[in-house]
ZALUMPA-538727 format. One line per 2 residues: their letters; for each residue x, y, z of C-alpha. Coordinates in steps of 0.001 Angstrom, whole numbers. Last residue first. Layout:
N
a) X:Y:Z; ...;
END
This chain:
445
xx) -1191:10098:14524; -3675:9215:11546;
xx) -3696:13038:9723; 397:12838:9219;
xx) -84:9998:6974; -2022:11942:4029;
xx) 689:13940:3990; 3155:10881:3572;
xx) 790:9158:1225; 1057:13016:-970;
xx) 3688:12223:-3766; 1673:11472:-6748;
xx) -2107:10886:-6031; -3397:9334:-2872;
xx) -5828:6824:-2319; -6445:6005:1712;
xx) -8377:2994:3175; -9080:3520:6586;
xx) -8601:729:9298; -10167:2270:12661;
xx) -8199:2037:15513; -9992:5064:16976;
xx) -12759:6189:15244; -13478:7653:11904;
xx) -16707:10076:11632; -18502:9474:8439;
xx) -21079:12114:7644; -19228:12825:4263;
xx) -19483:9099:2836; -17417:6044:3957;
xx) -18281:2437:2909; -18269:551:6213;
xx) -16289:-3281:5784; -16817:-4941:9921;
xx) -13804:-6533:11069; -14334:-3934:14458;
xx) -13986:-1098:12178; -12770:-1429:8767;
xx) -12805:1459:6522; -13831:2812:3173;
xx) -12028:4733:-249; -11059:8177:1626;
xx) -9630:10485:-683; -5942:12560:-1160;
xx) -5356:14941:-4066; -4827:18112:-2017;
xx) -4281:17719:1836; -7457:16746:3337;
xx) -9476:19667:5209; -11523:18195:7796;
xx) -15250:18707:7970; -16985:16521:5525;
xx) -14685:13471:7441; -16927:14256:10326;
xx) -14286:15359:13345; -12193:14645:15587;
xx) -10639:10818:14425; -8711:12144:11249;
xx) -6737:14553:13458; -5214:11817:15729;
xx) -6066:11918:19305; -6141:7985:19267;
xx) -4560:6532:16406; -6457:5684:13104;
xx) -4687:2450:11148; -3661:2846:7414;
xx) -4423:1134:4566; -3106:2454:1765;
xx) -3437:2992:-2212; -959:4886:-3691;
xx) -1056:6598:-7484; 581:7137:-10687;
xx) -3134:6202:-12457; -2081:2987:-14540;
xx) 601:1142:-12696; -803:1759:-9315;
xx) 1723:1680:-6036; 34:-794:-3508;
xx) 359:181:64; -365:-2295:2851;
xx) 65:-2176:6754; 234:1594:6868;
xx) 597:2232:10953; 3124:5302:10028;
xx) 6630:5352:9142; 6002:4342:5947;
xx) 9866:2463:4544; 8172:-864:4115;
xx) 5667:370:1941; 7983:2276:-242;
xx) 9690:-1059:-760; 6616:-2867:-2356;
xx) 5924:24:-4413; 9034:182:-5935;
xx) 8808:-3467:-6574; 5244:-3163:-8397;
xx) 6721:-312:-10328; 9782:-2110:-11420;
xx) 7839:-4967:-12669; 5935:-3284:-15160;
xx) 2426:-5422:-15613; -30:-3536:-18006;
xx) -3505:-5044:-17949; -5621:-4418:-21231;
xx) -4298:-3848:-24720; -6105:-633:-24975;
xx) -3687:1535:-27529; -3462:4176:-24735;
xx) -2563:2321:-22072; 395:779:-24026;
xx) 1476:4299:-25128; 1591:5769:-21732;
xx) 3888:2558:-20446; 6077:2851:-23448;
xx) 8583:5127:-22100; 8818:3700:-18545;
xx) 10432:634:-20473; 9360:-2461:-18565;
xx) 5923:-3090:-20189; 4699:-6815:-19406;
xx) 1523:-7262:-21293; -1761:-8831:-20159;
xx) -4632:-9271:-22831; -8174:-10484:-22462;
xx) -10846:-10592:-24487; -8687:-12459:-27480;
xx) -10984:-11471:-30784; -7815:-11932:-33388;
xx) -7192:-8217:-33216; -6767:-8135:-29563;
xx) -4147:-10926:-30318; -2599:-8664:-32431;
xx) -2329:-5928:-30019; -1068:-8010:-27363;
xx) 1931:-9116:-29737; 2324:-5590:-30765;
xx) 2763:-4608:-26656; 4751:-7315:-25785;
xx) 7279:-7186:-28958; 7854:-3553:-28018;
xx) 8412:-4213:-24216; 11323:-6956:-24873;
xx) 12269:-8819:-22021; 9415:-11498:-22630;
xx) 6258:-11377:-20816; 3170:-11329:-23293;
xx) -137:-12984:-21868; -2906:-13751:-24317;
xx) -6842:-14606:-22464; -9234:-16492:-23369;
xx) -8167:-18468:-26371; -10173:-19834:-28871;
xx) -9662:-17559:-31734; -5484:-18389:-31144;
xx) -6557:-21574:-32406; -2780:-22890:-32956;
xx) -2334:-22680:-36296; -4460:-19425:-36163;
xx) -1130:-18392:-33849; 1055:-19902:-36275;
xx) -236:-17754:-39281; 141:-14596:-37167;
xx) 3618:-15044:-36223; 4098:-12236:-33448;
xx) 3499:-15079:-30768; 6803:-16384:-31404;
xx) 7655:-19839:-31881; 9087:-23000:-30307;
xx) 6101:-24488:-28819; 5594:-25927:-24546;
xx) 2076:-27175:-23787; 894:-26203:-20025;
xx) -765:-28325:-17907; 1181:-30628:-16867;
xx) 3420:-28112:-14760; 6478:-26564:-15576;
xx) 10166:-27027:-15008; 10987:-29734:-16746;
xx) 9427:-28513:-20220; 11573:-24981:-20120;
xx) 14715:-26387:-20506; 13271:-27594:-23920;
xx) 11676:-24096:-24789; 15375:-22805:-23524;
xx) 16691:-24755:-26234; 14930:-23302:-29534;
xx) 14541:-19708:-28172; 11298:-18519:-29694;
xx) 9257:-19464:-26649; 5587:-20081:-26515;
xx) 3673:-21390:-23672; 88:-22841:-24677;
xx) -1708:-23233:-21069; -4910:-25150:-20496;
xx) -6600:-23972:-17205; -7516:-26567:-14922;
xx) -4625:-27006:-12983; -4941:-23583:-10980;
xx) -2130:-20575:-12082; 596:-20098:-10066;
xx) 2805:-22252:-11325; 2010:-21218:-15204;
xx) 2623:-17252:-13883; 6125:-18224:-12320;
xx) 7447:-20078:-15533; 6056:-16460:-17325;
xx) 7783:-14243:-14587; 10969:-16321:-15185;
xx) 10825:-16061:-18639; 9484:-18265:-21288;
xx) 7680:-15391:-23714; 4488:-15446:-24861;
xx) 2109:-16854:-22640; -1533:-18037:-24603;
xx) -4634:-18849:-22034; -7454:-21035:-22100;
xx) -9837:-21198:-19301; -10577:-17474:-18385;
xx) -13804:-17097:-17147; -16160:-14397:-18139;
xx) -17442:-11036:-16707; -19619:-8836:-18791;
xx) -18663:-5125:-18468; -21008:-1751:-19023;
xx) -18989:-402:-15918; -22209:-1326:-13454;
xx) -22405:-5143:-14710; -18735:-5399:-13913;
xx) -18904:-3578:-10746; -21840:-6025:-9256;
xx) -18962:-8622:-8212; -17553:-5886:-5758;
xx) -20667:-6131:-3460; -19905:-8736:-1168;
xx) -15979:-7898:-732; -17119:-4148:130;
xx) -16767:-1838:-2748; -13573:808:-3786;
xx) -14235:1906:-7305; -10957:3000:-9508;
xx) -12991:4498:-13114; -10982:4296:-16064;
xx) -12756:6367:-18344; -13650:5160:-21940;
xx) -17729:6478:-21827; -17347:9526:-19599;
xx) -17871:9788:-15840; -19057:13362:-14420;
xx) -17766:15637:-11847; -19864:18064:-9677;
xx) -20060:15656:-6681; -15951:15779:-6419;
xx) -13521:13786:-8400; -9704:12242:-7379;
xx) -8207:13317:-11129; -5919:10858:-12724;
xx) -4879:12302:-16409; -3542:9841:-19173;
xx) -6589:11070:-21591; -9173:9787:-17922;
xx) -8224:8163:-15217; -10868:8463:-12573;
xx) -10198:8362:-8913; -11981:7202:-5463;
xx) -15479:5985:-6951; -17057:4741:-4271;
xx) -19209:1324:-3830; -22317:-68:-2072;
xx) -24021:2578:-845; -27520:1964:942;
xx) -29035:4856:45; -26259:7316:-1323;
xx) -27580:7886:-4632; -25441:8060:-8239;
xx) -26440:11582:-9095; -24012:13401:-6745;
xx) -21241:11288:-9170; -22388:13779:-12176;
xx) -24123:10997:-15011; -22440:10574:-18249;
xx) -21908:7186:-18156; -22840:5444:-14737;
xx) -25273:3205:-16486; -22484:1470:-18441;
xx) -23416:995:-22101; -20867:3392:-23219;
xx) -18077:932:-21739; -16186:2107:-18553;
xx) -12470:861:-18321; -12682:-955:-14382;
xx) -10279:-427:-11767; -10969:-2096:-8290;
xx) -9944:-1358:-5186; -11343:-3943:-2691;
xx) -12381:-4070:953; -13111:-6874:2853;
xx) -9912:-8637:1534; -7371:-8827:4690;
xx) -8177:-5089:4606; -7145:-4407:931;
xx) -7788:-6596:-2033; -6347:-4909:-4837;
xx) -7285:-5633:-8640; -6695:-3260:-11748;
xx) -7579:-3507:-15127; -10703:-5358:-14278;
xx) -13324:-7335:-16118; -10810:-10605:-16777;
xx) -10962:-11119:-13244; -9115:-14166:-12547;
xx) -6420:-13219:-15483; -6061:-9981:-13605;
xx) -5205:-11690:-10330; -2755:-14030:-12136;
xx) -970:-11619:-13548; -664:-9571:-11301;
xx) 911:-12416:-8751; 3312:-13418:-11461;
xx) 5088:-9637:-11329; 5123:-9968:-7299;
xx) 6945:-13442:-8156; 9005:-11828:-11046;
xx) 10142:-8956:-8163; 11578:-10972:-5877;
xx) 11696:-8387:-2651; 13689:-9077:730;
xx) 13534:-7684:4155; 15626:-7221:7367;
xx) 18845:-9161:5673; 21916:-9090:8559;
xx) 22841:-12544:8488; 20907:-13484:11551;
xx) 17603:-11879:9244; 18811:-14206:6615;
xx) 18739:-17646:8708; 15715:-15971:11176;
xx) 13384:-15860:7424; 14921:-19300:6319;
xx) 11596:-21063:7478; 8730:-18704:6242;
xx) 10161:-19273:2597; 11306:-16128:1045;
xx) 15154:-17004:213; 13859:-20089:-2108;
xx) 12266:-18012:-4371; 15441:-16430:-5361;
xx) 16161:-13821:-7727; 16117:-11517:-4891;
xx) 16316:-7205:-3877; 17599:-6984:-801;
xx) 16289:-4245:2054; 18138:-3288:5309;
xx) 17561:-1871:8602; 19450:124:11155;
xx) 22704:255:9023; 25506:95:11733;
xx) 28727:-1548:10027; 27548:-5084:10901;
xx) 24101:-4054:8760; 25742:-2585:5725;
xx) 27894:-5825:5440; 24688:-8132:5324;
xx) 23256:-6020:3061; 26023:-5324:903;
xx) 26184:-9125:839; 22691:-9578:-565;
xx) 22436:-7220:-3316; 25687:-8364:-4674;
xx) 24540:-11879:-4458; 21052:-10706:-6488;
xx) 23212:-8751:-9042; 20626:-6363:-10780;
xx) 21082:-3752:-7859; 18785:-2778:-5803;
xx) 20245:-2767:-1914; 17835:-738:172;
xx) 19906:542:3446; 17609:1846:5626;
xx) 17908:4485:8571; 21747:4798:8226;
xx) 23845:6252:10258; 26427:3880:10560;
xx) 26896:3533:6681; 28313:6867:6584;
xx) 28348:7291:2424; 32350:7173:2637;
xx) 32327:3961:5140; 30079:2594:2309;
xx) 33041:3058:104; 35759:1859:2138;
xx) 33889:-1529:2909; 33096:-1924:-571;
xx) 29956:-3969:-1615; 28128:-1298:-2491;
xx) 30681:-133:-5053; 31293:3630:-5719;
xx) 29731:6742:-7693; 28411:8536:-4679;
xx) 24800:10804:-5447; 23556:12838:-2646;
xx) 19350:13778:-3035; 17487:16648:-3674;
xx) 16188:16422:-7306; 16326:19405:-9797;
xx) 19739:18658:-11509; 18466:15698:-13754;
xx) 19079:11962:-12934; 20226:10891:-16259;
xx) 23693:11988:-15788; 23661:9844:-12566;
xx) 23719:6379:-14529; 26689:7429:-16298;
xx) 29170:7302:-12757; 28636:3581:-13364;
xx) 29298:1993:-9998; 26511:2971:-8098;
xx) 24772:4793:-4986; 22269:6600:-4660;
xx) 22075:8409:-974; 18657:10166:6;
xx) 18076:12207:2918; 14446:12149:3407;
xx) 12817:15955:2272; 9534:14151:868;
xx) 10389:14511:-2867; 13742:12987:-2732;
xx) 11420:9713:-1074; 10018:9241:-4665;
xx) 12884:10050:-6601; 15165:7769:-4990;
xx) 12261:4625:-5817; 12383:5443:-9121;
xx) 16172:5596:-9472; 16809:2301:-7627;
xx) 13742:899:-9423; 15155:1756:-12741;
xx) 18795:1016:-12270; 20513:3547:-9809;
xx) 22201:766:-7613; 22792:764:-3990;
xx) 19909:2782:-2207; 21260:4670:1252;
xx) 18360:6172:3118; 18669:8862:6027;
x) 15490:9756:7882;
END
């Protein structure tokens, strides 16, 4: 499959190194030659310093043959003419990266796909989304509803008091089972574990539970679940405006903003509920000011991934339960886990993950890239005839680091064990570490 990416940013990069891995032929394209010097030597893919909106230089990078064109670049009308220019020259399908909500209303989907746009991504509105999902269940690090929502994938930090502590997972019965544990993170490490393994106290532990039995995982990681009525934003960007729209009317938002007239800009475009101050959540006697010992939760979002992560650490401090921080630069995203300032929310991740999903070839109607364990977690449909459907899943060899979380069959949620024997047209939930969805794919044809 050939893929042409315009723009080596972050996700453009990310994303490149991903499919380089599994033998696509890869294009990156950009205008600053620089960008490439950071790539490294070992990584298969065609590099063309040159403007994605140039006729001339997407005829160089044969346009025509073209599987996907993903356009990535910060520039949302850049993004969105090479698009439309890529698909009159012969691109069979192309991707934009947005700044506009407007674009992914139901009703101008045939106005851009007439134009030549296949699919678009706003990656502030995916970024909102997280946010909102982990300030609804303050318990979890992670959140994905999978299956239309009968099945979820949930990550939980394990507390010492949690009765799975210390215990191999062969101990923790199979009568009537109600969740598996697909991965534990453990010292930055994400191992998928067998019988013989053993949770720790301080493990991130990704469970996979039917919709009417997730609500027992809190209780089970040593967790107490609360609700989150007050909450702190720092930051006014466009994720953070996003976040306060997204959130119900009865929670009482405190937005702060150290940018004297964007904080006013910022007061006719939000709801009612949310209080608008000129300050920055790093200012300890301003956030006592302001009863930071009452608040819920403390969301940091500005462009700056240092100031997130010490504002979420001082709010920790203060007693907050809950803390979300945006973490763009790849660098810090080790470092915020390991200081335990709760959810991380990087953007580029949840984008990259968005467009590998739409490049699967396979029946995979929902893949969620995971900030915290570099993993995938799929959904994919069994074919007919395909390997996964001839056996007990005890009896066929999985490629390495791939699991089975549960299944839908006939819109019924079936935890899967060893005796499990998937059927046709089954939905199977997949977790894969690294680079081996597409391996795992290969067993569902």
């Amino acid at each position: 499959m050939r893929i042409v990416i315009a723009g080596a940013g972050a996700v453009g990069t990310h994303l490149a190194k991903l499919l380089s891995t599994e033998n696509q032929d890869i294009v990156l394209m950009d205008t600053d030659k620089e960008k490439f010097n950071l790539l490294g030597t070992s990584l298969e893919m065609m590099t063309m310093t040159g403007s994605c909106t140039s006729l001339k230089d997407l005829m160089e990078v044969d346009i025509d043959e073209a599987d996907f064109f993903i356009a990535v670049t910060p520039d949302e009308s850049t993004n969105i003419t090479a698009c439309m220019l890529a698909a009159n020259m012969g691109a069979k399908k192309t991707f934009a990266r947005i700044d506009n909500y407007e674009y992914l209303l139901p009703k101008n989907k045939e106005f851009f796909e007439k134009l030549g746009i296949g699919s678009m991504v706003y990656p502030e509105m995916l970024a909102a989304k997280e946010i909102v999902s982990a300030l609804r269940r303050p318990w979890a690090r992670q959140w994905i509803e999978l299956c239309g929502g009968a099945i979820i994938l949930v990550g939980v930090k394990v507390r010492e008091n949690s009765e799975l502590v210390d215990k191999h997972l062969y101990e923790l019965g199979h009568e009537d089972k109600k969740f598996h544990i697909v991965a534990i993170k453990r010292n930055n490490i994400t191992i998928i574990p067998g019988g013989k393994d053993k949770v720790l106290a301080g493990d991130i532990v990704f469970f996979t539970a039917t919709k009417d039995n997730v609500e027992e995982l809190p209780k089970i990681g040593g967790k107490a679940s609360f609700e989150v009525k007050n909450v702190m934003i720092m930051g006014g960007s466009r994720i953070a405006i996003r976040t306060c729209q997204y959130l119900p009317d009865n929670v009482n938002i405190k937005l702060l903003e150290s940018d004297k007239e964007k904080s006013y800009q910022l007061l006719e475009r939000l709801p009612k509920n949310v209080t608008v101050y000129h300050n920055d959540g790093r200012n300890a006697d301003f956030l006592l000011q302001e009863g930071i010992n009452e608040i819920d939760a403390f969301v940091a979002v500005t462009g700056n991934s240092e100031a997130n992560i010490l504002a979420c650490m001082a709010a920790k401090r203060f007693g907050v339960r809950k803390t979300v921080a945006e973490v763009e630069n790849m660098d810090y995203m080790l470092l915020a886990e390991n200081l335990d300032i709760g959810s991380i929310i990087n953007k580029k991740l949840i984008t990259v993950g968005n467009i590998y999903r739409f490049l699967l070839s396979a029946d995979v109607s929902n893949v969620k890239s995971l900030t915290i364990a570099n993993a995938d977690v799929a959904e994919i449909i069994a074919r007919p005839n395909s390997r996964i459907t001839k056996k007990e899943v005890k009896k066929i060899i999985f490629p390495k680091n791939v699991t089975l979380g549960g299944l839908i069959r006939n819109g019924e949620p079936i935890m899967i064990d060893g005796d499990t024997l998937i059927e046709p047209y089954d939905h199977v939930v997949v977790f894969c570490l690294e680079d081996s969805l597409r391996e795992a794919e290969k067993l569902f044809h």
